[in-house]
N, C-alpha and C positions, 0 to 999 in steps of 0.2 A: 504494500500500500504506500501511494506516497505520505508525505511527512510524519516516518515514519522509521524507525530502526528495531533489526532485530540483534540482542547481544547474546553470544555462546560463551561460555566458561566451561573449561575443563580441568580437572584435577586442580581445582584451586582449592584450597585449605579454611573449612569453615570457621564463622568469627565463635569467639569463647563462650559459652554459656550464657547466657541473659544477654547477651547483643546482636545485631543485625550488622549488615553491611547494609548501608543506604545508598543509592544513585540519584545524581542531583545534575539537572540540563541545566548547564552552567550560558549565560549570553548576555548580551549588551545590558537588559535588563537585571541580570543579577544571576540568582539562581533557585532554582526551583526542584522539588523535590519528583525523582522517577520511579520512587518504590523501596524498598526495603528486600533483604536477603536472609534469612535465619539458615540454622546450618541445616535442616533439611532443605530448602530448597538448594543452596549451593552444591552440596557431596551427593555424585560425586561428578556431577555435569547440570548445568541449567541452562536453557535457554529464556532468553524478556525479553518481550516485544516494548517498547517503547515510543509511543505514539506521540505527537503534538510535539517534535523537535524542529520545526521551524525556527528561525532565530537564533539555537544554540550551536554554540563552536564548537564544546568539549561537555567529554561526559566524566565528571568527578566520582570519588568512591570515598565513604568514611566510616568508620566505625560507630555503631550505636548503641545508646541502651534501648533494651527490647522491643518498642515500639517506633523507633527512629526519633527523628528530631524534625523541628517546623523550620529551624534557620540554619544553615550549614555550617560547622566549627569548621576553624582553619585547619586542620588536621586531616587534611584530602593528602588518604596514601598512594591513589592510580588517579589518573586522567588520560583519559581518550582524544582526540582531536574529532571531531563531529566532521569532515569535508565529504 
């Protein structure tokens, strides 16, 4: 579909108990939240669809407590380039 991204992860190493990995469409406007990861959905492959990325450059990753967060801490451990 357009304006639209699909992300694959493989063998990547789920986050610690009580946290999430969050995805956040990072763009000129700021950034905005693309969903949350617990370690069932990561281990030990996940595919996300990622809709509504009009606008953003890059796709950020951070560490959460369990239900994610509304404002994104500075503590983005991957970034994607969105082109």
């Amino acid at each position: 579909a357009r304006d639209a991204a699909v992300l694959v992860m493989n063998s990547v190493a789920p986050p610690e108990k009580g946290y999430v990995y969050q995805m956040w469409l990072v763009g000129d406007d700021g950034a905005h939240s693309a969903g949350t990861m617990d370690a069932a959905a990561v281990s030990p492959s996940t595919t996300a669809v990622l809709p509504d990325i009009d606008g953003s450059q890059r796709l950020a990753f951070t560490v959460e407590p369990g239900g994610g967060s509304e404002q994104p801490p500075s503590a983005v451990f991957a970034s994607l380039p969105l082109i």
